[in-house]
DSSP file (Angstrom, degrees, kcal/mol; ACC not computed):
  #  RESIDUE AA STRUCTURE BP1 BP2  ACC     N-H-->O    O-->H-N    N-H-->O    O-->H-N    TCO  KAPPA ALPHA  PHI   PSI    X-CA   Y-CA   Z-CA
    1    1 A X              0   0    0      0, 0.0    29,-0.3     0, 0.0    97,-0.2   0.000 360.0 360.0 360.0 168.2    0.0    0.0    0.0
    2    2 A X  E     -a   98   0A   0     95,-1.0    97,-2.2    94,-0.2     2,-0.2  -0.678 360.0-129.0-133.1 178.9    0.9    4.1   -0.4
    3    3 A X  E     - b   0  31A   0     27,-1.0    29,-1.2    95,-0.2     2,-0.4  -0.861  29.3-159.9-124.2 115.6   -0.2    7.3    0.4
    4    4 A X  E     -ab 101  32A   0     96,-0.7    98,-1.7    27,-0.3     2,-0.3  -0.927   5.6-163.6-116.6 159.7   -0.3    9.6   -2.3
    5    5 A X  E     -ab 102  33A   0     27,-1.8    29,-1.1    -2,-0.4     2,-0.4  -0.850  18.6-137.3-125.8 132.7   -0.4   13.2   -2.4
    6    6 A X        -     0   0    0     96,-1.0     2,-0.3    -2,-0.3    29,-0.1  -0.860  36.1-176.5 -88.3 130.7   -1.3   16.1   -5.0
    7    7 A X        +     0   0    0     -2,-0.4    27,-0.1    27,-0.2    29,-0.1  -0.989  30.7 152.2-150.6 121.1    1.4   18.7   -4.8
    8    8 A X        -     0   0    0     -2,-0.3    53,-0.1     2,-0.2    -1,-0.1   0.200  64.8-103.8-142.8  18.3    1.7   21.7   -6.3
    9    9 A X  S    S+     0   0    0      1,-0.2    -2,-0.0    52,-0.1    53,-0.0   0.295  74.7 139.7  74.9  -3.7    3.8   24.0   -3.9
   10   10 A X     >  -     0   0    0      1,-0.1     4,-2.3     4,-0.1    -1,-0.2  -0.080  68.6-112.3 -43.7 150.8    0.4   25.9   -2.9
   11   11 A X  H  > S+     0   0    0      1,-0.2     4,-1.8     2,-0.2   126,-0.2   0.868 130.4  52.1 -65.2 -29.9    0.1   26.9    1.1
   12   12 A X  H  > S+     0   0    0      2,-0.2     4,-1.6     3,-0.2    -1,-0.2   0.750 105.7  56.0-102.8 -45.9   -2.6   24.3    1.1
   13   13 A X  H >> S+     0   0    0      2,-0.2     4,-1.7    91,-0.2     3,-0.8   0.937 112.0  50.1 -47.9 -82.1    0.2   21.6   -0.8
   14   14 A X  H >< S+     0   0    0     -4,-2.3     3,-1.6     1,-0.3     4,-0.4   0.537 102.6  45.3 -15.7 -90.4    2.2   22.2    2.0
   15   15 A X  H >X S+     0   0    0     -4,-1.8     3,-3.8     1,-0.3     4,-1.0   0.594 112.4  57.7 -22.6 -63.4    0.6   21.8    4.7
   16   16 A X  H <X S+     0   0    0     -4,-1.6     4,-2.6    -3,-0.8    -1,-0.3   0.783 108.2  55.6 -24.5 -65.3   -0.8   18.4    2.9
   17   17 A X  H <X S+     0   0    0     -4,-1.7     4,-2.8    -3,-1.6    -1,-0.3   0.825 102.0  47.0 -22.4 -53.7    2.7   17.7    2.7
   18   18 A X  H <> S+     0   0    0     -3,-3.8     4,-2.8    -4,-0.4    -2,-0.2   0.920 119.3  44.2 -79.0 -34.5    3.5   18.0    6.2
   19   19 A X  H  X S+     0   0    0     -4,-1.0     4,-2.6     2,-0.2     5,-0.5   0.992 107.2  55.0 -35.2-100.9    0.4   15.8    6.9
   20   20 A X  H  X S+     0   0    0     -4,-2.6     4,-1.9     2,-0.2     5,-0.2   0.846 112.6  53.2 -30.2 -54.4    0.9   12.9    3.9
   21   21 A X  H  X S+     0   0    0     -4,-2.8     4,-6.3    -5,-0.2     5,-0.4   0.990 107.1  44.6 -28.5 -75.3    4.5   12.6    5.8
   22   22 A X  H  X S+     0   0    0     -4,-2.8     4,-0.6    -5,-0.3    -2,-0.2   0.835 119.7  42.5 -54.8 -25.3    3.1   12.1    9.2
   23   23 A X  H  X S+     0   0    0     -4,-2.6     4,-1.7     2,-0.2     6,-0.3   0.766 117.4  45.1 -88.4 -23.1    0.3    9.4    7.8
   24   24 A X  H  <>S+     0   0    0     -4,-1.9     5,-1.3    -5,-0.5    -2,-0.2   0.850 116.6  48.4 -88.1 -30.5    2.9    7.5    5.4
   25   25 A X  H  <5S+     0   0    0     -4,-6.3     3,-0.5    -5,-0.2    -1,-0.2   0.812 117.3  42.9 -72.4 -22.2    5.7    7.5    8.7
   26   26 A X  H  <5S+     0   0    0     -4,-0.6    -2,-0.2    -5,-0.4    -3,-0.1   0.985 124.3  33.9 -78.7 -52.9    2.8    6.2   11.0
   27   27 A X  T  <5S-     0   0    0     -4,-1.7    -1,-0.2     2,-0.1    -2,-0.1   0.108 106.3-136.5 -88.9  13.8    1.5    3.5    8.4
   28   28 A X  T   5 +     0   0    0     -3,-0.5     2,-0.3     1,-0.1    -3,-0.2   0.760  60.3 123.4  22.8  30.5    5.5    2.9    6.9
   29   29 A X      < -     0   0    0     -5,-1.3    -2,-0.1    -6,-0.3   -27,-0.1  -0.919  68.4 -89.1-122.8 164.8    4.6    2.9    3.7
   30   30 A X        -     0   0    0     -2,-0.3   -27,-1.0   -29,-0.3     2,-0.4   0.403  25.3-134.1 -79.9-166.8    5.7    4.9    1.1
   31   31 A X  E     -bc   3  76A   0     44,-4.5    46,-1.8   -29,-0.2     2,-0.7  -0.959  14.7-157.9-124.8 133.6    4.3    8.6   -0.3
   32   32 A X  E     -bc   4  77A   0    -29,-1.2   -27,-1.8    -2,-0.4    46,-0.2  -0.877  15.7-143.4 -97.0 122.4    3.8    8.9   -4.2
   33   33 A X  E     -b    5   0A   0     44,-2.8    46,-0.5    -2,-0.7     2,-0.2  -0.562  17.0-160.9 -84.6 163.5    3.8   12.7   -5.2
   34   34 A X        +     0   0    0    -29,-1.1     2,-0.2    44,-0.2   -27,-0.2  -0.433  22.3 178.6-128.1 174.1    1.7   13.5   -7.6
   35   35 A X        -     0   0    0     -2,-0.2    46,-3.0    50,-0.1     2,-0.4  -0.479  19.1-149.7-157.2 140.9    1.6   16.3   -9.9
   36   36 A X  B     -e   81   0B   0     -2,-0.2    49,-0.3    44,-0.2    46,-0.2  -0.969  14.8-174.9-107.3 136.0   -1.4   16.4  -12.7
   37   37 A X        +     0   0    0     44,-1.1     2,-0.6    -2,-0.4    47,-0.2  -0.721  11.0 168.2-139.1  61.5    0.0   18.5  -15.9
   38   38 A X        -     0   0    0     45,-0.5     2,-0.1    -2,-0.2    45,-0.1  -0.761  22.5-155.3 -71.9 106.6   -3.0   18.6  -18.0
   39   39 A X        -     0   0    0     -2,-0.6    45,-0.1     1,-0.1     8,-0.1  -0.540  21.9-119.0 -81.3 169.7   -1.9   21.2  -20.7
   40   40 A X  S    S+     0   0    0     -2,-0.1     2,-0.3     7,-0.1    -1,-0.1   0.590  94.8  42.5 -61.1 -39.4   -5.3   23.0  -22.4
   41   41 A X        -     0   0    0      2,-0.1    10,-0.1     5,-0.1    -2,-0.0  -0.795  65.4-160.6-131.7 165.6   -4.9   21.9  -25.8
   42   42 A X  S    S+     0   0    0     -2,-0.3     2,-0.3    -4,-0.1    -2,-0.0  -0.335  72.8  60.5-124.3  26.4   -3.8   18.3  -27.0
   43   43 A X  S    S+     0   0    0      0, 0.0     4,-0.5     0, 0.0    -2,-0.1  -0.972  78.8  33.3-148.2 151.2   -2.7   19.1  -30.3
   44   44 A X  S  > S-     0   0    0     -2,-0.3     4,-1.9     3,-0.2     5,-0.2   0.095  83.0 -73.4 114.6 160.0    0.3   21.6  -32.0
   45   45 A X  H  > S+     0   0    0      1,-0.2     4,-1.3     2,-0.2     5,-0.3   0.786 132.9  48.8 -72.9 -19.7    3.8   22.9  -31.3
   46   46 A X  H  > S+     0   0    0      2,-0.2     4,-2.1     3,-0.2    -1,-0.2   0.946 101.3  58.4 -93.6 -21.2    2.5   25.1  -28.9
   47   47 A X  H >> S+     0   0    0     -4,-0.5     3,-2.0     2,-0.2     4,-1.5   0.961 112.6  48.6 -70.0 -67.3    0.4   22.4  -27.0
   48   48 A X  H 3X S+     0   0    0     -4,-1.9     4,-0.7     1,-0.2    -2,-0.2   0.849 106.6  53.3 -25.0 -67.7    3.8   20.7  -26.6
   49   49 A X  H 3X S+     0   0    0     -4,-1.3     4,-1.5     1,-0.3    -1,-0.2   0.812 112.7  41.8 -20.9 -56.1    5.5   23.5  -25.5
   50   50 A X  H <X S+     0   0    0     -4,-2.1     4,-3.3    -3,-2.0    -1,-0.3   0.910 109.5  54.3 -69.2 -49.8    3.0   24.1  -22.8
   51   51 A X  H >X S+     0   0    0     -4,-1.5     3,-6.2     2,-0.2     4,-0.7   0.881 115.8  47.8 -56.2 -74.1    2.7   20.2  -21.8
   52   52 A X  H >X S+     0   0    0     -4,-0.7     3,-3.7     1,-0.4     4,-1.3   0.527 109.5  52.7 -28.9 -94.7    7.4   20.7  -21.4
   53   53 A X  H 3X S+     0   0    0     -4,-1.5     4,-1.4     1,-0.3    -1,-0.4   0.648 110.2  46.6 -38.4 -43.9    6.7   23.8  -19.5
   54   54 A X  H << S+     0   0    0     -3,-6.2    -1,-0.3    -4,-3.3     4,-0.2   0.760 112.3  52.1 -75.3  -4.3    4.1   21.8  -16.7
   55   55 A X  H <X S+     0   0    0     -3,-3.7     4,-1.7    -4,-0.7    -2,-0.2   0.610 106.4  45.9-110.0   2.8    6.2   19.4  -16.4
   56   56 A X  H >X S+     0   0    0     -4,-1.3     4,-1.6     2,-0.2     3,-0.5   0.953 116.2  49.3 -60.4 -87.6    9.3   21.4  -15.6
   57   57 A X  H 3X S+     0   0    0     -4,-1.4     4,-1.1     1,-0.2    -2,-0.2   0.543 113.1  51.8 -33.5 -30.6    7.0   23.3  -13.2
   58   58 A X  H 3> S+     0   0    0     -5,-0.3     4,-2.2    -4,-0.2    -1,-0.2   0.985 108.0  46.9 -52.0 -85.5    5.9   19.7  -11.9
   59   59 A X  H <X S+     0   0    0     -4,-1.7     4,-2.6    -3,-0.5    -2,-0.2   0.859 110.3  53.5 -41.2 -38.3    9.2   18.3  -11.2
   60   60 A X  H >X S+     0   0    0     -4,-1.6     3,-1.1     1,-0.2     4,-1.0   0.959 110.6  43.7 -61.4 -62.5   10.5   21.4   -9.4
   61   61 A X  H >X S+     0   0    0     -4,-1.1     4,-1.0     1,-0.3     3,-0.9   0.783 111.8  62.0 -54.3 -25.3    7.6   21.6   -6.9
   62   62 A X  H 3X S+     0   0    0     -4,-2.2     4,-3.7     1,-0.3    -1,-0.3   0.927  99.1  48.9 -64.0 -54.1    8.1   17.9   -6.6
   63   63 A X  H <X S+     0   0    0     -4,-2.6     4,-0.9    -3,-1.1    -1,-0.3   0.503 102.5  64.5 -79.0   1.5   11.6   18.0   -5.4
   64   64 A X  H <X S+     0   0    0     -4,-1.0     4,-0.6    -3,-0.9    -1,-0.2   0.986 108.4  40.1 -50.6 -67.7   10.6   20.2   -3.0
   65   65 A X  H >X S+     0   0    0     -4,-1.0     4,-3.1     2,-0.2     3,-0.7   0.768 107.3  58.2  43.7-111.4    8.6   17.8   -1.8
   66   66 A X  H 3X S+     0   0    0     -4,-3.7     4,-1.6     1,-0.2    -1,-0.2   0.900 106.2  50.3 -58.1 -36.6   10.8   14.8   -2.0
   67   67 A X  H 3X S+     0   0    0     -4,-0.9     4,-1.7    -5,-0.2    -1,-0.2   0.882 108.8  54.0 -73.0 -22.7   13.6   16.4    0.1
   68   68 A X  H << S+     0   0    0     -3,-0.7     4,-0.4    -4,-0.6    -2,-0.2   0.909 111.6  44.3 -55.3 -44.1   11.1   17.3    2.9
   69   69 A X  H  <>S+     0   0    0     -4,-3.1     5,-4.2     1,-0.2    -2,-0.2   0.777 107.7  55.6 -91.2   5.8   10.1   14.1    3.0
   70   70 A X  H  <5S+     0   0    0     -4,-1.6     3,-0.3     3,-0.2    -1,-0.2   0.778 109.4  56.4 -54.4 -44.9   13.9   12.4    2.9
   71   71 A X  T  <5S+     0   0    0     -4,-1.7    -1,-0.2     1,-0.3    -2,-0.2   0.547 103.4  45.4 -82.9   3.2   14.3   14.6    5.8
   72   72 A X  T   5S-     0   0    0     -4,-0.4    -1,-0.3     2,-0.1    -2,-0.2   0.257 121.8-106.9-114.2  -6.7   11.4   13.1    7.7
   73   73 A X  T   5S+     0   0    0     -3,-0.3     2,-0.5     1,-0.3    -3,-0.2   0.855  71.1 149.2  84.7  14.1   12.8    9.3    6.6
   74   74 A X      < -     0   0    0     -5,-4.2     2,-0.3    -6,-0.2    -1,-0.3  -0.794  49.3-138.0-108.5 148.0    9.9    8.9    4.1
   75   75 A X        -     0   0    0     -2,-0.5   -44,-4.5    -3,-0.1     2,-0.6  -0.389  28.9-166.6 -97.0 139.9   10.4    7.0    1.2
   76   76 A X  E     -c   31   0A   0     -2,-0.3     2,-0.3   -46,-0.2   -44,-0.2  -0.895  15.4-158.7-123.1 135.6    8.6    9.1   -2.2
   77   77 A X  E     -c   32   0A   0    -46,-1.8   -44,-2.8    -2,-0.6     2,-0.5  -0.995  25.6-135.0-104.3 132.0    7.8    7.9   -5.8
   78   78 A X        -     0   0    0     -2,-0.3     2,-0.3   -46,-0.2   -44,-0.2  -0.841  22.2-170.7 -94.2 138.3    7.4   10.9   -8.0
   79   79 A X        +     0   0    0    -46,-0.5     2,-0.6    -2,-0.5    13,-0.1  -0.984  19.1 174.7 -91.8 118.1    4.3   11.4  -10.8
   80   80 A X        -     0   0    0     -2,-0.3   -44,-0.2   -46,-0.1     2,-0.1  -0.975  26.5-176.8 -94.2 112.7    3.7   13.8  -13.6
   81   81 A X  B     -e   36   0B   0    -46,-3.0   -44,-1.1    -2,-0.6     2,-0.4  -0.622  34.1-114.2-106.3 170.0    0.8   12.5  -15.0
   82   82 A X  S    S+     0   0    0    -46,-0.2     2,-0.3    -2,-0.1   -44,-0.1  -0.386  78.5  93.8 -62.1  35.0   -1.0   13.8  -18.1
   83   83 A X  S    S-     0   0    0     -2,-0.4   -45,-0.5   -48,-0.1     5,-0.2  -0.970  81.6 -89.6-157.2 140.5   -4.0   14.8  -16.5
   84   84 A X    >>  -     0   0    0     -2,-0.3     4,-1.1   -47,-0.2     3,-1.0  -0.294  56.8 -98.3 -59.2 159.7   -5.9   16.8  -15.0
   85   85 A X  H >> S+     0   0    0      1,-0.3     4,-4.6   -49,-0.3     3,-0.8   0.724 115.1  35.6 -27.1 -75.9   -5.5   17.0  -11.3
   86   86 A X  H 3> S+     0   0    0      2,-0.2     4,-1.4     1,-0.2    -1,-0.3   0.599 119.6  52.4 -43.9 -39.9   -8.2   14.9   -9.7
   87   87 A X  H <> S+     0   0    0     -3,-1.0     4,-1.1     2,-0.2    -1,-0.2   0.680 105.8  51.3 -46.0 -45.1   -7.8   12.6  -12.5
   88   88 A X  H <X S+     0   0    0     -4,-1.1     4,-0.8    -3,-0.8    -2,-0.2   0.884 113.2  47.6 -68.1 -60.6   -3.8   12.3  -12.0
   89   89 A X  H >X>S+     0   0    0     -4,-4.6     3,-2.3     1,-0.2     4,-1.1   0.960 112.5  59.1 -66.9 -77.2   -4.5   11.4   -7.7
   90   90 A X  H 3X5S+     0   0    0     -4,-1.4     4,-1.3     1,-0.4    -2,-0.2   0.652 109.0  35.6 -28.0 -47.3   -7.1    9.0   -9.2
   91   91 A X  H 3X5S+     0   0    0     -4,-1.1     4,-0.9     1,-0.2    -1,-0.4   0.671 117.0  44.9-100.4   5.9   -4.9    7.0  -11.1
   92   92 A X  H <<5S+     0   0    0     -3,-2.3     4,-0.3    -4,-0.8    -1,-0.2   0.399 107.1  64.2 -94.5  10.6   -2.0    6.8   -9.4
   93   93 A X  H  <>S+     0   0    0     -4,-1.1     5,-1.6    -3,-0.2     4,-0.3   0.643 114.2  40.3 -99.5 -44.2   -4.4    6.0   -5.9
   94   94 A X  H ><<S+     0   0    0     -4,-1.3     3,-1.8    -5,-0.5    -2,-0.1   0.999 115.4  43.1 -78.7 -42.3   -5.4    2.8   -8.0
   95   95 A X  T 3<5S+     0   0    0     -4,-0.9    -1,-0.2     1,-0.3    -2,-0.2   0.678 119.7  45.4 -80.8  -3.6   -2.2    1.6   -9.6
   96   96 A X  T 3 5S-     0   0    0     -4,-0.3    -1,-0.3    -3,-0.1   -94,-0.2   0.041 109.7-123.1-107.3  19.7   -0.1    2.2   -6.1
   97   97 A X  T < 5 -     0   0    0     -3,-1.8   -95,-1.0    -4,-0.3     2,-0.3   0.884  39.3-151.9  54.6  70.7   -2.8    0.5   -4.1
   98   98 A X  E   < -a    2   0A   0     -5,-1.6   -95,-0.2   -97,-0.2    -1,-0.2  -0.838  29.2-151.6 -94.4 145.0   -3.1    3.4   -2.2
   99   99 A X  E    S-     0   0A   0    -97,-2.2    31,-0.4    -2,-0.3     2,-0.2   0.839  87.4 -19.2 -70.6 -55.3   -4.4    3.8    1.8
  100  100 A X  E     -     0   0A   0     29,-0.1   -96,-0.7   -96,-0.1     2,-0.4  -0.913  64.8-126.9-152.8 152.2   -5.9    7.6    1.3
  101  101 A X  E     -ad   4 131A   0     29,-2.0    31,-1.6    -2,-0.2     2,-0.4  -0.743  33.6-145.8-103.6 148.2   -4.9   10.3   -1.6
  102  102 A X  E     +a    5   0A   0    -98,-1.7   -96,-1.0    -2,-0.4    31,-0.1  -0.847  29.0 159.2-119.1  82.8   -3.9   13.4    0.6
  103  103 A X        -     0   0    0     -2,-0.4     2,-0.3   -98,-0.2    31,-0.2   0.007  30.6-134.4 -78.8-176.8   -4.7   17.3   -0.9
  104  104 A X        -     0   0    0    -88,-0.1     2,-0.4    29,-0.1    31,-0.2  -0.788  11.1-139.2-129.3-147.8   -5.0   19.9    0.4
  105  105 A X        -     0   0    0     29,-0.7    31,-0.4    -2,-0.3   -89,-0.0  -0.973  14.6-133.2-148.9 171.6   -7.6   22.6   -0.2
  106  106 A X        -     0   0    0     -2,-0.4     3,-0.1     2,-0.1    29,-0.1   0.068  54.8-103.7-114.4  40.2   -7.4   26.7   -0.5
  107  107 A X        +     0   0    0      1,-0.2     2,-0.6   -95,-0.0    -1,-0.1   0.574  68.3 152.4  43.5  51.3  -10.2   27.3    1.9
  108  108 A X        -     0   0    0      1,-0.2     5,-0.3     2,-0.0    -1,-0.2  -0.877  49.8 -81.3-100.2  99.1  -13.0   28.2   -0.7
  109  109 A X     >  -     0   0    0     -2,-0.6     4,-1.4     3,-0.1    -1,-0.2   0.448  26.9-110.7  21.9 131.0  -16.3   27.7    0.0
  110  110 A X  H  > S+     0   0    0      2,-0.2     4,-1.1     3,-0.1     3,-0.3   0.999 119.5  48.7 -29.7 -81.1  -18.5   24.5   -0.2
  111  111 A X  H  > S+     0   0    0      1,-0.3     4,-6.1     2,-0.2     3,-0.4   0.915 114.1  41.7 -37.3 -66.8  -20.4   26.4   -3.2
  112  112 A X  H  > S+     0   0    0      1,-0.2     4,-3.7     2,-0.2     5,-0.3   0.929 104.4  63.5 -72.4 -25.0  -17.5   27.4   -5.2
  113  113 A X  H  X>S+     0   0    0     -4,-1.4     4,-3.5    -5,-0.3     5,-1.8   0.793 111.7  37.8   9.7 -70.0  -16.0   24.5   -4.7
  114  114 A X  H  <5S+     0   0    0     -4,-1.1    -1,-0.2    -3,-0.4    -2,-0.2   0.966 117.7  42.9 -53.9 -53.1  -18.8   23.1   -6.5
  115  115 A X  H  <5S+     0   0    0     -4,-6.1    -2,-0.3     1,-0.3    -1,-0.2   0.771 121.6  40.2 -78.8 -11.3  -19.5   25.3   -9.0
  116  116 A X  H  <5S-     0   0    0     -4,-3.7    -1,-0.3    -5,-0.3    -3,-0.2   0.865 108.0-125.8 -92.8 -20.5  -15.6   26.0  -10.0
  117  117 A X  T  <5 -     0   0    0     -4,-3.5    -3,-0.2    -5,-0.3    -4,-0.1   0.910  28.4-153.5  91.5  61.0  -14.8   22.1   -9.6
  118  118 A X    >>< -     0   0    0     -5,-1.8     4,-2.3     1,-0.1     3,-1.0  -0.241  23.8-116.0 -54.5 147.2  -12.0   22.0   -7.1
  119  119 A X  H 3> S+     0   0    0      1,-0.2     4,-0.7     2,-0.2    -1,-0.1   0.774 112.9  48.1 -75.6  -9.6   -9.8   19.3   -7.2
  120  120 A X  H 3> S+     0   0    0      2,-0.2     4,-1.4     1,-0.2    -1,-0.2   0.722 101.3  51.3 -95.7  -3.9  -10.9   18.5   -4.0
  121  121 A X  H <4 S+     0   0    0     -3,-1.0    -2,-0.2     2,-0.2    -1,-0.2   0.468 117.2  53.4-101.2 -20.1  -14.5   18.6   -3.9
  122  122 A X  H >X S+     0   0    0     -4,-2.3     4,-1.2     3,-0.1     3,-0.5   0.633 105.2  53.1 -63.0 -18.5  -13.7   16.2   -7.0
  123  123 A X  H 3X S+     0   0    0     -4,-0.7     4,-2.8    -5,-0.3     3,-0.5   0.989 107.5  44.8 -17.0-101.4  -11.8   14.3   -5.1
  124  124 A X  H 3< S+     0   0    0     -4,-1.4    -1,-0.2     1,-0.3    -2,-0.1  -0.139 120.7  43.1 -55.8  12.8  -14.3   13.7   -2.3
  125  125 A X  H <4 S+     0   0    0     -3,-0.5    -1,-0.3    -2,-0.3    -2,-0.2   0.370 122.7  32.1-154.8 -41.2  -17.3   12.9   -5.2
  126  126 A X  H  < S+     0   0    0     -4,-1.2     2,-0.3    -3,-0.5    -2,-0.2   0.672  94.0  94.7-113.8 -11.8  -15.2   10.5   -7.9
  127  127 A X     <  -     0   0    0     -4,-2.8     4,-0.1     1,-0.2    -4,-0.0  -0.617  50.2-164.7-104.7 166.5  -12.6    8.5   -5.9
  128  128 A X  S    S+     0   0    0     -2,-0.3     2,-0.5   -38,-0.1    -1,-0.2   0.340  71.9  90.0 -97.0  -1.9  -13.1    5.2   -4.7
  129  129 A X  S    S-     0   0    0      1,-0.1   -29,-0.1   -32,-0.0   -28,-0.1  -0.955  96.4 -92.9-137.7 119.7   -9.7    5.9   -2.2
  130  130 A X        -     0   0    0     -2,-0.5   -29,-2.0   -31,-0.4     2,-0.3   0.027  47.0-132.4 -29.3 126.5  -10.2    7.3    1.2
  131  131 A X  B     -d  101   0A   0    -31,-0.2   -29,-0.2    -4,-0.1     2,-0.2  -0.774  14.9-168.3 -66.5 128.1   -9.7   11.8    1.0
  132  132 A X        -     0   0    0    -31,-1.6     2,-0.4    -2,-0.3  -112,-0.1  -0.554   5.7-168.9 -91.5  61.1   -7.8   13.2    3.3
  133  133 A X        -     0   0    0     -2,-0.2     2,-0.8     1,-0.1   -29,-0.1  -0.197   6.3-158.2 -95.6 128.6   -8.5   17.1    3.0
  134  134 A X        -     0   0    0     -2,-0.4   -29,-0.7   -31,-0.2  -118,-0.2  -0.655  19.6-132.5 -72.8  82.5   -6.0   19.1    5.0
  135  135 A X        -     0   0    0     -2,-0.8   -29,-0.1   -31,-0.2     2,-0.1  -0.193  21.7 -91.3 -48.5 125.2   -7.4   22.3    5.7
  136  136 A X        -     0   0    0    -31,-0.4    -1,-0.2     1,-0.2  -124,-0.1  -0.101  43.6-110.3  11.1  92.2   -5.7   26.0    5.2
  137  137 A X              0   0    0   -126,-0.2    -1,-0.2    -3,-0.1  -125,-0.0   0.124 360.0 360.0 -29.1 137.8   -4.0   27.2    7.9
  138  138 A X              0   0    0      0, 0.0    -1,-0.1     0, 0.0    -2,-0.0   0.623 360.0 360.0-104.9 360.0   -6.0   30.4    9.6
């Protein structure tokens, strides 16, 4: 089993971070960071362009990340998936057998939530693997 985590360097990543550590050191198993790098268009030089550019931006926040959690003794697999977010924690929560997918959220409202489709209020509505949503420091 895992714990994976959606991570995108956000205060609301963090935190999540510091979290997904403390449940993957209790439960020894490891944490897969996540990042979903859905570019906008699927087609074109420029849609490449754009996918190369999220997954630069991916990888960085990622190895932010992975050395926090090095320093905590937790063992990480990194993902940049092709996908939108919610999509991204969805399939790497099934193929790593995962225990709970770990967010965090940017303290928004129930309502927008809905109506803009947060990755976590999709989360909490499409996955079949336990939510953990870390709440936004006040």
């Amino acid at each position: 089993m895992s714990v994976v985590l959606g991570y995108d360097e956000s205060p609301g990543a963090v935190r999540a971070l510091r979290v997904a550590i403390e449940v993957s050191a209790a439960f020894d198993e490891p944490l897969v960071l996540v990042y979903g790098a859905a570019p906008p268009g699927t087609v074109g030089e420029e849609a490449a362009a754009h996918r190369e550019v999220l997954h630069e931006a991916g990888r960085a926040a990622l190895d932010h990340a992975v050395r926090v959690a090095d320093e905590a003794g937790v063992r990480t697999t990194v993902e940049v998936i092709d996908q939108k977010p919610a999509d991204a924690l969805i399939n790497a929560a099934s193929r790593h057998a995962a225990r709970f997918i770990v967010v965090g959220s940017w303290g928004e409202s129930p309502l927008r939530g809905a109506l803009l489709g947060s990755t976590p209020h999709k989360l909490l509505h499409l996955s079949r693997t336990p939510v953990l949503c870390v709440p936004t420091e006040n």
